[in-house]
C-alpha positions in Angstrom: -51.1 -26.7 58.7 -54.6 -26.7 57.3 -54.1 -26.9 53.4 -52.0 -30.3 53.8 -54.6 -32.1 56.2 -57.8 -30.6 54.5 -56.1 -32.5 50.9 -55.7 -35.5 52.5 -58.9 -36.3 54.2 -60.7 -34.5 51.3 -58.9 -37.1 48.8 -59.9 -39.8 51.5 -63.5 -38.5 51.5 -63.9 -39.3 48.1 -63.6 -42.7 48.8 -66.0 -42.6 51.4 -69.1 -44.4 49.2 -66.8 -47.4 48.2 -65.3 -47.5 51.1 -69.4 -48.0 52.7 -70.0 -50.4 50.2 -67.4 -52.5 50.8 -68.6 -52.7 54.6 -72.1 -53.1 53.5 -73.0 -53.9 49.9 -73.9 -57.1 47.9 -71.2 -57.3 45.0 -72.5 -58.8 41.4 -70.7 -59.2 38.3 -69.4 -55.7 36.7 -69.8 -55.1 33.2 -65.8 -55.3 32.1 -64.2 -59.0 32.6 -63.2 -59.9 36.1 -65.1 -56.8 37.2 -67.4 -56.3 40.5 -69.9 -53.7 41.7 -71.9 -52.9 44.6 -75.8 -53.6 44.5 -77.7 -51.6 47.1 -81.0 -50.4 47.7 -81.2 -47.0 48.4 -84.6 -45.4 50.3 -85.4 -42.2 49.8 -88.6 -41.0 51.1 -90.4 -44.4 51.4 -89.6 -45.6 48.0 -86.7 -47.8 47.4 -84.2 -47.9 44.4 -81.7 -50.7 43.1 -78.3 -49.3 42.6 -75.5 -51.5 40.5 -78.3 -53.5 38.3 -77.6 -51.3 35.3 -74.4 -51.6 33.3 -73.5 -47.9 33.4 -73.0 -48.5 37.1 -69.1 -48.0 38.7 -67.2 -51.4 38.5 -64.5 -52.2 39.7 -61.4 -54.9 38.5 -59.4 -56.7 41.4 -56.1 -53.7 40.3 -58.5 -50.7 41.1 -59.1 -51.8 44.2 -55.8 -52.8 45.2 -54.7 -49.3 43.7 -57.7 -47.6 45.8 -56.1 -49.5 48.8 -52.5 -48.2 48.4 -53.7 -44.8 47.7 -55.3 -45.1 51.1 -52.7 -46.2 53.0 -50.3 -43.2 51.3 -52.7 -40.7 52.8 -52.9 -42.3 56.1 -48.9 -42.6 56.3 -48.3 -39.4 54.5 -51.4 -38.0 57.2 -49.8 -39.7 60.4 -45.6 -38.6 59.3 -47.6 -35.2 59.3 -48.7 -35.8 63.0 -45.6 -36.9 64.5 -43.6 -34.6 62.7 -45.7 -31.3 64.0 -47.4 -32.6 66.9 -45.6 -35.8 68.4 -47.9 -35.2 71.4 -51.2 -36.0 69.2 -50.5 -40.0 68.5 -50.1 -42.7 71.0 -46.6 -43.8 71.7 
């Protein structure tokens, strides 16, 4: 059972910074048209650094996002089909 779970919440990992920005970042204007990214201020041994002020920084359009969304919900569906199928005793009725 491990290879299958380990996949999905690895995949779903990788979306962990964007999914923290969303929650907690300032968005700004991205470099492509109709693009956003996150500006933060990360602290790192008592000096601070802006991240999303240079135009190499991750943007994304309104489509990534929405795409990042559904691929999200695929895991959690294909994650929680897993669940019920092998242990129906694991999720709430």
């Amino acid at each position: 059972y491990r290879e299958p779970v380990t996949g999905w919440l690895d995949e779903a990992d990788g979306y962990n910074t964007l999914r923290n920005n969303i929650c907690h970042a300032v968005w700004t204007e991205g470099k492509r048209p109709l693009s956003i990214k996150p500006l933060t201020l990360n602290l790192r041994g008592g000096k601070g650094k802006m991240v999303g002020t240079d135009d190499s920084d991750k943007d994304y359009t309104e489509i990534e996002l929405a795409l990042i969304a559904d691929r999200l919900r695929k895991i959690h569906n294909e994650l929680h089909k897993f669940l019920k199928t092998n242990f129906p005793n694991a999720l709430p009725a």
